[in-house]
C-alpha positions in Angstrom: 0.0 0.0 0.0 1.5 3.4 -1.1 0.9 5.8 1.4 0.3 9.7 1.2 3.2 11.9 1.7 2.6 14.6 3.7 5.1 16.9 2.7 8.8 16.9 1.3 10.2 17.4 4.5 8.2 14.8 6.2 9.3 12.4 3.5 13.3 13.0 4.1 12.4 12.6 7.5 10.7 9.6 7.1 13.5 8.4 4.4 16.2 9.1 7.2 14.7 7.6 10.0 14.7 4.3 7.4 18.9 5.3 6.8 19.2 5.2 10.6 17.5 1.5 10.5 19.9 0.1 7.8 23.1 1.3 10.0 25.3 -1.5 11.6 24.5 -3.8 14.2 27.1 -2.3 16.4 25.8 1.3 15.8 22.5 0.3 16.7 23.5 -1.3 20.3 25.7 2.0 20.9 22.2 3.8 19.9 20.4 1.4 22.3 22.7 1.0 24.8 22.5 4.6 24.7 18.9 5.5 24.8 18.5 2.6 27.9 20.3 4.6 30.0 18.6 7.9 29.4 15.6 6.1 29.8 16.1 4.9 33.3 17.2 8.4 34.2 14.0 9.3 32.9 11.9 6.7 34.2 13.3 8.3 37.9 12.4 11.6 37.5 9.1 10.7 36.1 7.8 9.1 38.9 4.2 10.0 40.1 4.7 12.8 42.7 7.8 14.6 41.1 8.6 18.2 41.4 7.9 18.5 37.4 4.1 16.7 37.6 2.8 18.4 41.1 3.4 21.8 39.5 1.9 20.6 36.2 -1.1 19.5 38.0 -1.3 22.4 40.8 -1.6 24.6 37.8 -3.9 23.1 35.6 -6.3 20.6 37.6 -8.0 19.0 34.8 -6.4 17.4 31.9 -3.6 19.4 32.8 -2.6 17.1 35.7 -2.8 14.1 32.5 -0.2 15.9 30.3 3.4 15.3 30.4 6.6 16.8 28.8 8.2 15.8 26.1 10.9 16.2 23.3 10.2 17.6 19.8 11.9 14.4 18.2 13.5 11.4 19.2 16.3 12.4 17.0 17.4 15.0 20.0 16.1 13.3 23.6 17.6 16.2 25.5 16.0 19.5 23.7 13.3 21.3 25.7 9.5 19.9 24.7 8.0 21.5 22.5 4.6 20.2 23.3 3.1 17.6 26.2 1.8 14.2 25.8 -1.5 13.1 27.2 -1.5 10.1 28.4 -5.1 9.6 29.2 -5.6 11.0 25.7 -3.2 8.1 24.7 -5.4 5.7 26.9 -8.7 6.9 26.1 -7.5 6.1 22.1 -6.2 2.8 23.3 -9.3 1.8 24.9 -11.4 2.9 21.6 -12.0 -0.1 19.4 -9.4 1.2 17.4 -6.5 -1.3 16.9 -4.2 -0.7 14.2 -6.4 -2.7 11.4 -9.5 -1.3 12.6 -8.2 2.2 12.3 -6.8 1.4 8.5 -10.3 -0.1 7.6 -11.9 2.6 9.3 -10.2 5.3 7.5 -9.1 3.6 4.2 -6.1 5.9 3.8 -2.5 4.4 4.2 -1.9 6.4 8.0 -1.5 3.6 10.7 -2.1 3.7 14.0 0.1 2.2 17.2 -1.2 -0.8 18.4 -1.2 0.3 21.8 -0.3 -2.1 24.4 -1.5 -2.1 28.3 1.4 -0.4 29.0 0.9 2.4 26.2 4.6 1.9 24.8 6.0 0.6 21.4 8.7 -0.8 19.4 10.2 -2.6 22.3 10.0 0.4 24.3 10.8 0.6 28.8 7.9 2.2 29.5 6.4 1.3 32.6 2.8 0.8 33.5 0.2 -1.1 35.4 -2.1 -1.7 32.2 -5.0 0.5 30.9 -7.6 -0.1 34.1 -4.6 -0.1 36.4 -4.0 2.5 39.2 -0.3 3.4 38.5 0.1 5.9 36.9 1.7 5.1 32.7 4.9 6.4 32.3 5.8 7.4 28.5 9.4 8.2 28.3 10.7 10.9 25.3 12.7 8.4 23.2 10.1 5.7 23.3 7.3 8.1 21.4 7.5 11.7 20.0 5.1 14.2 21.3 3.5 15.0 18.2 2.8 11.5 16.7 1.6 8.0 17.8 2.1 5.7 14.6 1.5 8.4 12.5 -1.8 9.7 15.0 -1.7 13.3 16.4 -3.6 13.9 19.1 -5.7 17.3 19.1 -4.8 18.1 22.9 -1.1 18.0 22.4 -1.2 20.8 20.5 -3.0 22.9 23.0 -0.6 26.3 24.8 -0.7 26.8 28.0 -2.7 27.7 30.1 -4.9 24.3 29.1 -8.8 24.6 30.0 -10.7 21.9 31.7 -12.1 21.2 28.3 -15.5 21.8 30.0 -18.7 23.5 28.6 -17.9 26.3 30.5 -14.2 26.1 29.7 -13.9 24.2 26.7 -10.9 23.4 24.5 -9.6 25.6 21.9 -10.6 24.6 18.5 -7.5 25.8 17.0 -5.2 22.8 18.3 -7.6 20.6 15.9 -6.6 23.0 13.2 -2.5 23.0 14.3 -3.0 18.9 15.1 -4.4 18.6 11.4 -1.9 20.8 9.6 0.4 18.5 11.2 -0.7 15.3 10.3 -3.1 13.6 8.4 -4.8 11.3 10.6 -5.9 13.1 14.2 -7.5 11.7 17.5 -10.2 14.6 19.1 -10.4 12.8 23.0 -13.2 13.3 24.9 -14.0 17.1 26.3 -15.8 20.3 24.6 -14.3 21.7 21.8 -14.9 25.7 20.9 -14.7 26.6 17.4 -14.1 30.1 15.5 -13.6 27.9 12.4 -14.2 25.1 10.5 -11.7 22.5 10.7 -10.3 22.0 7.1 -7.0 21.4 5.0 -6.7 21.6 1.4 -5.4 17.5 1.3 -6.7 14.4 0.4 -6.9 11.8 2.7 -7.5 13.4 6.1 -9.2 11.2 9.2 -10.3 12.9 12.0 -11.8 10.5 14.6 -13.0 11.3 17.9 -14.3 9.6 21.1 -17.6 9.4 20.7 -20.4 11.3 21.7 -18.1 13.1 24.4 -16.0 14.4 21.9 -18.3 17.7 21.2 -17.7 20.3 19.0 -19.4 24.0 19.0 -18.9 26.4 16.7 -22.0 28.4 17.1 -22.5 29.0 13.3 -21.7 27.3 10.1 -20.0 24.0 9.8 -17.4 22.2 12.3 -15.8 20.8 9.5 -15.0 21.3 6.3 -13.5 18.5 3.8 -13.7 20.9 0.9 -13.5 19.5 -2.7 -10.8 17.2 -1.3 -11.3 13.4 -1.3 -10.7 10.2 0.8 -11.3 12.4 4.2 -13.1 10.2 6.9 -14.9 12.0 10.3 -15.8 9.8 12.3 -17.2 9.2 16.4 -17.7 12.5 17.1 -20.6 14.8 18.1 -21.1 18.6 16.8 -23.8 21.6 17.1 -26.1 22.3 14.1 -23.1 22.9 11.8 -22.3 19.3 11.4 -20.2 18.1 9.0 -19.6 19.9 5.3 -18.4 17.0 2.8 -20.9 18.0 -0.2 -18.1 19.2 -2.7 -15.8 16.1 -1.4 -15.4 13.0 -3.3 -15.3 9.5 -1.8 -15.5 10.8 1.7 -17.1 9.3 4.5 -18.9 10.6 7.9 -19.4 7.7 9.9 -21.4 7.9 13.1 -21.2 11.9 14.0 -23.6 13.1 16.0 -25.3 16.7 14.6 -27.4 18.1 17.1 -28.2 14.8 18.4 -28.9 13.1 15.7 -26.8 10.2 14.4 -26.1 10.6 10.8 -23.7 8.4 8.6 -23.6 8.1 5.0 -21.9 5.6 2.2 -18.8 6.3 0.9 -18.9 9.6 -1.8 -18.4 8.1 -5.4 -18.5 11.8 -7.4 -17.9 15.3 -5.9 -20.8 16.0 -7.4 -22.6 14.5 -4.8 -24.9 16.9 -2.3 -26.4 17.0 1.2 -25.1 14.8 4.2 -26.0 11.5 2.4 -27.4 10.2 5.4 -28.6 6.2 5.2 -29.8 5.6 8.7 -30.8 6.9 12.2 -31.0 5.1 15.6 -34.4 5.5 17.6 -32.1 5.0 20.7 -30.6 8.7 20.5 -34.5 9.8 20.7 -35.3 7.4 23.7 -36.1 10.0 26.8 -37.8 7.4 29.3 -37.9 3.7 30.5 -35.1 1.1 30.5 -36.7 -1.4 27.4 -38.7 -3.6 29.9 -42.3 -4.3 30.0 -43.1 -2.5 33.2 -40.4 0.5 31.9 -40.5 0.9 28.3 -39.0 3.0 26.1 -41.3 5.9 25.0 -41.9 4.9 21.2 -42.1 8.6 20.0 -38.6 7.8 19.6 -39.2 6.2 16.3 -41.3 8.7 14.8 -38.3 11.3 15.8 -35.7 9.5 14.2 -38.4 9.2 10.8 -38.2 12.7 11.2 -34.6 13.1 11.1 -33.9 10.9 8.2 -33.1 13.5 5.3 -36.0 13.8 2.4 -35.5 10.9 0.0 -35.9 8.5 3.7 -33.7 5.9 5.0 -33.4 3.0 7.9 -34.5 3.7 11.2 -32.7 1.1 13.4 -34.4 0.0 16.4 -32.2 -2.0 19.1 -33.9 -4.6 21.5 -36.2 -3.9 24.2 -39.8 -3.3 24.7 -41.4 0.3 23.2 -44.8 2.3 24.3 -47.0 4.9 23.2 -49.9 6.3 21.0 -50.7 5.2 17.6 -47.8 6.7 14.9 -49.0 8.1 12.1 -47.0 8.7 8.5 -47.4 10.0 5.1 -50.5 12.6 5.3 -49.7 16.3 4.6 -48.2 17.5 7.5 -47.0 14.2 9.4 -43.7 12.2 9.7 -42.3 10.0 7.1 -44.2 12.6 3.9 -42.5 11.3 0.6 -40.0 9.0 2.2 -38.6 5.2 1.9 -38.1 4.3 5.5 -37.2 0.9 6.4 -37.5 0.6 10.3 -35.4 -2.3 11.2 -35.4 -4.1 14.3 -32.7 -5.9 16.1 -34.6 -9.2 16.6 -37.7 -11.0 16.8 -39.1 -14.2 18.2 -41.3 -15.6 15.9 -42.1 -18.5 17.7 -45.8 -19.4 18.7 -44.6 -18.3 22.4 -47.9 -16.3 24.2 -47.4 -13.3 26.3 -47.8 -16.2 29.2 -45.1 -18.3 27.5 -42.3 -15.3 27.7 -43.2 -15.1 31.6 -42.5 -18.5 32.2 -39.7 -18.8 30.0 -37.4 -15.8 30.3 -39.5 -12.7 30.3 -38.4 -9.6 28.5 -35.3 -11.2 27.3 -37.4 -12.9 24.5 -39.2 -10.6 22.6 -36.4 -9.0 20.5 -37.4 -5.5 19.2 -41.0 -5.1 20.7 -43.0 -2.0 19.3 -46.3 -1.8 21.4 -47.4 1.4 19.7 -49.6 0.3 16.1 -48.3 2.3 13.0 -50.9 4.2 10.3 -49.7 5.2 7.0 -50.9 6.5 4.2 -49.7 4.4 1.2 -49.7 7.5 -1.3 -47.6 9.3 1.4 -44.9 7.9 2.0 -43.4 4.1 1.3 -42.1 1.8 4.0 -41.1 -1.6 5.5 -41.3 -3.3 8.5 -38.1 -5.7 9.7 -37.4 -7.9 12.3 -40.1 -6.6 14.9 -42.6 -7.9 17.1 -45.8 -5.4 16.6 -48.4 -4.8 19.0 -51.5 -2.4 19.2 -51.3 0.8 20.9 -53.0 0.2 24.5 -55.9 1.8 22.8 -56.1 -0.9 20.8 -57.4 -1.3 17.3 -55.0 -1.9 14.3 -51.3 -2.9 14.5 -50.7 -1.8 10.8 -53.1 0.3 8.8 -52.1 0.9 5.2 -54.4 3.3 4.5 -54.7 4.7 0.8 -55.7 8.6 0.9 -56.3 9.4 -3.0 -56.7 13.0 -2.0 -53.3 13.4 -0.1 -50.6 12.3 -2.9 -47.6 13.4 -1.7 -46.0 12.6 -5.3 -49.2 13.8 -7.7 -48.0 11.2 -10.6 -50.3 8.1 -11.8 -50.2 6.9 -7.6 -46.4 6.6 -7.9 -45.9 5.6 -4.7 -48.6 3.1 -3.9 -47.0 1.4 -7.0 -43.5 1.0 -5.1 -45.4 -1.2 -2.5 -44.2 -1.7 1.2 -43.1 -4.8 3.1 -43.4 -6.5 5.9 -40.6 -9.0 6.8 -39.5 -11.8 9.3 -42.2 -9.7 12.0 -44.4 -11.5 15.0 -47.8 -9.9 15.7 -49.3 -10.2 19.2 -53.3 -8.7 18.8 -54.6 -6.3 16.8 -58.1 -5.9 15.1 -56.9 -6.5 12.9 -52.7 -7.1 12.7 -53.0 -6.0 9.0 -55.3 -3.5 7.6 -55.1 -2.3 3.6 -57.7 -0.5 3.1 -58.2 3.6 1.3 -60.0 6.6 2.0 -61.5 9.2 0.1 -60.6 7.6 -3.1 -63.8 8.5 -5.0 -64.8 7.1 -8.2 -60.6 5.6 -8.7 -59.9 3.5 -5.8 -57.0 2.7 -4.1 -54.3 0.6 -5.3 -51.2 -1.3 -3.8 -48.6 -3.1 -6.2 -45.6 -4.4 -5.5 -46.1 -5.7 -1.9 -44.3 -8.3 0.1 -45.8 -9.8 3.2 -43.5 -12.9 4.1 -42.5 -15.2 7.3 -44.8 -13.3 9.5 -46.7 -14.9 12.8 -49.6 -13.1 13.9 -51.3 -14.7 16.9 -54.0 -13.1 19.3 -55.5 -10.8 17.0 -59.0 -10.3 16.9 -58.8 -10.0 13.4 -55.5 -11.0 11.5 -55.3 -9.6 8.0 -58.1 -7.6 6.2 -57.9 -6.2 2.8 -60.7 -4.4 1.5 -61.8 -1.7 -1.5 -62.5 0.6 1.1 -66.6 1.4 -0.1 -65.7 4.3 -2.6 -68.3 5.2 -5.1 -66.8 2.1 -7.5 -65.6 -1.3 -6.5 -62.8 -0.9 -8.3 -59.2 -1.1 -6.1 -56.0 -2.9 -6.9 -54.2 -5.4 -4.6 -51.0 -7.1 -6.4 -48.6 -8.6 -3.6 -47.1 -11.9 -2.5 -48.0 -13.6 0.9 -45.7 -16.2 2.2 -44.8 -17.9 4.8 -47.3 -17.0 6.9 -48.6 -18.4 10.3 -52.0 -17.1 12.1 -52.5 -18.8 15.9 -55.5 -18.0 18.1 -57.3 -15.3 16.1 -60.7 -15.4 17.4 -63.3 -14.1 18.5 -67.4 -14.4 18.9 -68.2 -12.4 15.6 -68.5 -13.0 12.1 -66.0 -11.6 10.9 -63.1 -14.0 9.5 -59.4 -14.6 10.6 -58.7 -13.5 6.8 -60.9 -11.2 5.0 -59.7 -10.3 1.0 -62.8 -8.2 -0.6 -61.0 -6.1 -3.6 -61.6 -5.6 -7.1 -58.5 -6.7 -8.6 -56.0 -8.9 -6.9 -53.2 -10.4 -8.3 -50.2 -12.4 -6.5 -48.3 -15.6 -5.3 -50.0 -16.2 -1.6 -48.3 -19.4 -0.4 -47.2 -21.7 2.8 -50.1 -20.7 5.2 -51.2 -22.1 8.4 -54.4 -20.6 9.9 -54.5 -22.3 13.4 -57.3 -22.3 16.0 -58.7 -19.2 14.6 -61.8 -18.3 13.2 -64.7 -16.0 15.0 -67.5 -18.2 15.8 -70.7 -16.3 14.8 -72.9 -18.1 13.0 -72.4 -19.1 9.3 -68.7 -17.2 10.0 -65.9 -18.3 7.7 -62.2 -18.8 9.0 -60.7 -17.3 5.4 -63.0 -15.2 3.3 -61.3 -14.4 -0.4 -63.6 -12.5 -3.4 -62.4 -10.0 -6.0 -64.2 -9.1 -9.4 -60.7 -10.1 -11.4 -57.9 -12.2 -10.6 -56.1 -12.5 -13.6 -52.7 -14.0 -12.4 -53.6 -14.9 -8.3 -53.0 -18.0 -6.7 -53.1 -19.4 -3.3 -51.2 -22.7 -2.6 -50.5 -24.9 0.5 -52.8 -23.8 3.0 -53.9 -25.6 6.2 -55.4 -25.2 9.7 -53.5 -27.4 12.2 -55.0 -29.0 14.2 -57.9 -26.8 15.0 -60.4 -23.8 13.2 -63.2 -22.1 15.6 -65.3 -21.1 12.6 -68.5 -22.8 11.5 -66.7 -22.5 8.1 -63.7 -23.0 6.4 -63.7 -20.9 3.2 -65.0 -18.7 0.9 -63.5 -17.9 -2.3 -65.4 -15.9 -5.1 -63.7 -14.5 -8.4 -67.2 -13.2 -10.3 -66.0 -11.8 -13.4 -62.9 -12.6 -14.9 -59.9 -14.6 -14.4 -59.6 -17.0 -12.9 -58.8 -17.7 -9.0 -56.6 -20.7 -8.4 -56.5 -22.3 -5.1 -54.0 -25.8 -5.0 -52.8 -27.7 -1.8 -55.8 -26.4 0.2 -56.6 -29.1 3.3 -59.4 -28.1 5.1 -61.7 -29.0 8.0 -65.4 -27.5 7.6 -67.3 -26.4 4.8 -65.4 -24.6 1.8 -67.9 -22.5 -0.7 -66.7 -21.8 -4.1 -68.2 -19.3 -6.5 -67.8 -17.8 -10.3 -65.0 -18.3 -11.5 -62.6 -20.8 -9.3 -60.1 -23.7 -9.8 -59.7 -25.3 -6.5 -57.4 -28.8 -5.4 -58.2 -29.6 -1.7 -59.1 -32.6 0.5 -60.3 -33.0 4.3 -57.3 -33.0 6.6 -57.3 -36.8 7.3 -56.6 -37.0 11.2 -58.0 -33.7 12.4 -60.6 -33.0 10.0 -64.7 -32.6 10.8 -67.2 -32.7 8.3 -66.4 -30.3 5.5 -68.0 -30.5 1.9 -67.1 -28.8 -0.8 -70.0 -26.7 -1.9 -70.4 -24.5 -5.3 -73.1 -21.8 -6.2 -73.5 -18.7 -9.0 -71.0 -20.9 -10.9 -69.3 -19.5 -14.1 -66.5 -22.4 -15.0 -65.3 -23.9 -11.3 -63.1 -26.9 -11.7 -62.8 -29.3 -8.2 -59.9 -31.2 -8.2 -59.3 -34.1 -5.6 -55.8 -34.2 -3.6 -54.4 -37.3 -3.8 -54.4 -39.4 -0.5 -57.2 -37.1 1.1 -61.0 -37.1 1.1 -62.7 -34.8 -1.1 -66.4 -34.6 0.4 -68.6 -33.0 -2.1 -72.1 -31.1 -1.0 -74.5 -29.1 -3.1 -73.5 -28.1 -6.2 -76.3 -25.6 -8.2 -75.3 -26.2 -11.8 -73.5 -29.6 -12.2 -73.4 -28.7 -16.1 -70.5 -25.3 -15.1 -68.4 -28.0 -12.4 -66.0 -29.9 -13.8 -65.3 -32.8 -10.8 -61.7 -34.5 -11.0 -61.3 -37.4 -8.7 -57.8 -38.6 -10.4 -55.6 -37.3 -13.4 -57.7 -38.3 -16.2 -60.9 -39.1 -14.2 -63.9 -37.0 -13.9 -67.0 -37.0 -11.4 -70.3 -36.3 -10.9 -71.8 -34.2 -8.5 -72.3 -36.9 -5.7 -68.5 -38.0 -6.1 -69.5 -40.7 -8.3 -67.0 -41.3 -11.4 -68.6 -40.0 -14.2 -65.5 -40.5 -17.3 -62.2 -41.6 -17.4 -59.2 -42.2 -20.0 -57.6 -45.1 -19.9 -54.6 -45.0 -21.2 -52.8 -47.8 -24.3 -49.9 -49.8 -23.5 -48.2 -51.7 -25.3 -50.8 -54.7 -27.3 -54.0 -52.5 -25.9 -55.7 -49.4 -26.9 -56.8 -46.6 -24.8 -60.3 -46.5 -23.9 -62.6 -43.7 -23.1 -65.2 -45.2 -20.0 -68.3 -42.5 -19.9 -71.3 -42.9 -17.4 -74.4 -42.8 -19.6 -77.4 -41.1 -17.5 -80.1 -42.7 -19.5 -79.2 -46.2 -19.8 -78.0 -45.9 -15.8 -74.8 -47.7 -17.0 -71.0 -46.8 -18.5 -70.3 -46.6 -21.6 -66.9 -47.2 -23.4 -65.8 -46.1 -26.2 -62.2 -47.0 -28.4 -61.1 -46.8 -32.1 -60.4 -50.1 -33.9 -59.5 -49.8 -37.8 -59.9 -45.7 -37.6 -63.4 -46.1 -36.4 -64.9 -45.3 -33.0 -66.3 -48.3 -31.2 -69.1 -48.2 -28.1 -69.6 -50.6 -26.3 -71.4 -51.6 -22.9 -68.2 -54.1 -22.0 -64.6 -52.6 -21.2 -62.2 -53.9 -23.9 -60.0 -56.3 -22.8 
């Protein structure tokens, strides 16, 4: 790796200092043998309680008491220091997750950082020390490290004149030793302490890192920004926190800003790939930096307003809100109408974890409590689908303790916030690897004053999702405007509903929409069901399916519905249902193409039953039942009991191919209604043959 030069005279240094490595054995032992015994000199001087450090900290009782001196150079031990060394600056940066590769990676310029040991020293080095927690008190002698550079790291307070503040709000560090640290090197530690600015920190370079503690690293400049990268590139600020000025990098190429704090927001952004680029380039926020009560338990949670504060803080075009463990509380948060969070943004909130076992409220007590849940947001989210376009990750969901709705995906026609052919309705949202506990229901699409148009949702992903104790679980609806007339294209998959009940009507699953179009697969609908009379556990009808299927879908052990199904398609299309194993009745109507069969061990006495009938086609799964029950127009059914075999209405076979084999010939057996007996037909010399026997 080549690495920057930072000047002609550093590079003779550095080119010396690699002449003075190459010298003879016997020169370097002198050199040794010589620096040993300064050091020991040293090493008694420096002791804690000398003459030199009581004065330094009598003088300056705050960091002052941490500074030491030290020579310019190791070339010349003996000259008077230029400038101190501060060795809990030097800790603090040890302590930092900042090893030597980490700092490298973290920067991605060629400046290197000492791998700083317990004992703070390097290169083989007598420093003395009782580790980084220890309660002596490090010792750094002047030949082991120069003042102005640890592996190539300056450090902003060794730069500071005397007198040296408290670096306090009240007496805060001067912001030109940042300045004089980075005109010195290219890489520079900020430790922990208030910083005062007149000026932005800048340098007309490439390649400049500036890293700081953390969030106690603060800078205040009171006015513009803290600092400024220029039109330079490859300049990295990082772990820091600054007033409303923030962070300038918009005329910079490849430049990164990576966790610095602006006002109290978090902000970070990908690496710059043009210096074209503009604005702060932010990609996510954490809700934690908005979290003002509770500890993340049950009984203390954290207030949940601190998600809609970090959607607020995500720039324009959205982002991720990240949401660590622990349990979240508060009133319903609502996105996407004129004047709310989230208006014409992608957000992604993204939980830490989620449990999506089929563990009750009850379970997690008995089992480990709190510890369990993952991310828990106990708040219930509305948005407004042509407001604003979002996804929900890794999150258990819960109601607001108002209750009602977890998630309501509500299409205001009247409130676009982009007014172009429902652009962002068409962009879809998601919900992904998320447990629902209650809700009525867990899922609601649905619009609202959408007039003679409807509302429409394309491009939506629902998958491995467990939604158990909802009143209601998923509900999808055209919404009563003026037309039926509303668009639903989305997958559904993987999908698990457990103890959604209730004594209504109303079903577990309720689809009512004009057009619906998708891939709905892998459902289990478990002990659910509302158990009003004639009530159905899953209730599906649109006017057009044209490209919707629903596949592999059973009901455990248990449904609490009088009813299985209903599935109506009454105009065009066609709605295909395959894999479908079912315990009650199961109505079919219009326009339908169904494969089930009664769950062998747990099932009750379901029928298949068929009414209104366009063109529905029943098709038996193998190795199940297939009860059949009243069917209205026999002549629109189409019955098959086998591949190639056909039935009445009553079950009975009504035709079947059989197929040739080798010395035979297929035969075609038919059931003929008036002579009450089958029929079957074959062709022998090009002619069709009936007959009352089967061939042999």
């Amino acid at each position: 790796m080549t690495l920057p030069a930072e000047s002609a005279s550093e590079a003779e240094s550095v080119e010396s200092r690699r002449r003075r490595r190459r010298t003879s054995s016997a020169d370097s032992a002198d050199k040794v043998s010589g620096w040993n015994a300064r050091n020991k000199e040293r090493e008694r001087r420096d002791r804690p309680g000398d003459e030199l450090e009581e004065r330094s900290q009598s003088a300056h009782p705050s960091r002052a008491r941490r500074l030491r001196h030290a020579v310019r150079s190791e070339e010349n031990a003996d000259d008077t220091a230029a400038r101190r060394v501060d060795v809990e600056a030097r800790r603090e940066l040890a302590a930092l997750q900042t090893d030597r590769r980490d700092f490298l990676r973290k920067s991605a310029i060629g400046v290197g950082i000492l791998a700083l040991g317990a004992g703070l020293g390097y290169g083989g080095a007598s420093a003395r020390a009782a580790g980084i927690t220890g309660g002596t008190r490090t010792v750094i002698t002047d030949t082991e490290i120069a003042a102005r550079v640890i592996g190539g790291v300056r450090i902003a307070t060794e730069f500071i004149p005397d007198p040296v503040p408290a670096g306090t709000d009240a007496d805060p560090y001067p912001g030109s030793a940042i300045q004089a640290a980075v005109n010195d090197g290219l890489a520079v530690y900020i430790p922990s302490g208030s910083w005062r600015l007149t000026a932005p920190i800048s340098r007309p370079v490439d390649n400049v890192t500036i890293i700081g503690a953390g969030r106690s690293t603060k800078l205040v400049r009171g006015g513009g920004p803290c600092v400024s990268a220029g039109s330079q590139g490859g300049w990295l600020i990082s772990n820091l926190a600054t007033d409303a000025g923030g962070v300038d990098i918009s005329s910079a190429s490849e430049t990164r800003i990576s966790e610095v704090w602006v006002n109290g927001v978090l902000t970070d952004n990908r690496p710059r790939a043009a210096a074209a680029a503009t604005g702060a380039g932010y990609y996510g926020v954490r809700a934690t930096d908005f979290v003002t009560s509770g500890d993340g338990t049950r009984s203390s949670p954290y207030n949940a307003s601190a998600i809609e504060s970090a959607i607020n803080a995500l720039p324009a075009h959205g982002g991720i809100v990240f949401v660590k463990a622990g349990w979240y509380r508060g009133p319903r948060i609502n996105l996407g109408r004129t004047g709310e969070g989230g208006r014409a943004k992608s957000i992604t909130i993204q939980g830490e974890s989620a449990d999506l076992s089929g563990l009750n409220t009850e379970n997690y007590d008995a089992v480990g409590g709190d510890d369990l849940f993952g991310t828990a947001l106990e708040c219930g989210f509305r948005i407004n689908t042509y407001g604003c376009q979002i996804a929900f990750q890794n999150l258990v969901l819960l109601p607001p303790a108002t209750g009602g709705e977890t998630l309501k995906f509500e299409g205001k026609l009247d409130d676009e916030a982009i007014t172009s052919n429902n652009a962002l309705p068409i962009g879809g949202f998601r919900i992904q690897d998320c447990k629902f506990m209650g809700g009525d229901p867990a899922i609601w699409i649905t619009g609202l004053n959408t007039g003679d148009w409807g509302h429409q949702n394309w491009n939506v992903l629902i998958e491995r999702i467990h939604i158990r104790e909802a009143e209601r679980a998923i509900r999808i609806d055209d919404d009563g405007g003026n037309l039926y007339d509303s668009i639903f294209r989305g997958n559904l998959r993987h999908i698990i509903i457990q103890a959604s009940a209730g004594d209504g009507t109303a079903p577990a699953v309720f689809v009512d929409i004009a057009n619906l179009k998708g891939d709905w697969t892998d459902w289990l609908i478990e002990d659910s069901g509302q158990t009003g009379p004639g009530a159905y556990c899953l209730y599906v009808r649109a006017a057009r399916t044209e490209g919707f299927q629903l596949s592999n879908v059973d009901f455990g052990d248990a449904i609490r519905s009088p009813k299985t199904a209903y599935f109506e398609n009454y105009l065009s299309g066609q709605m295909t249902i395959r894999g479908f194993v079912f315990h009650k009745d199961v109505d079919l109507n219009g326009f339908i193409d169904f494969e089930g069969g009664l769950n062998a061990f747990w099932g009750g006495p379901g029928r298949v039953n068929t009414a209104n009938e366009g063109s529905i086609v029943i098709r038996k799964m193998r190795g199940l039942s297939l009860p059949l029950g009243a069917i209205a127009t026999p002549a629109n059914v189409t019955i098959e009991i086998a591949p190639g075999k056909t039935a009445g209405p009553s079950g009975e076979e009504r035709a079947s191919i059989k197929p040739g084999t080798s010395g035979n010939r297929g035969v075609l057996k038919m059931w003929d209604a008036t002579a009450g007996a089958y029929r079957y037909a074959s062709i022998e010399n090009g002619a069709w043959v009936i007959s009352s026997t089967e061939p042999s």
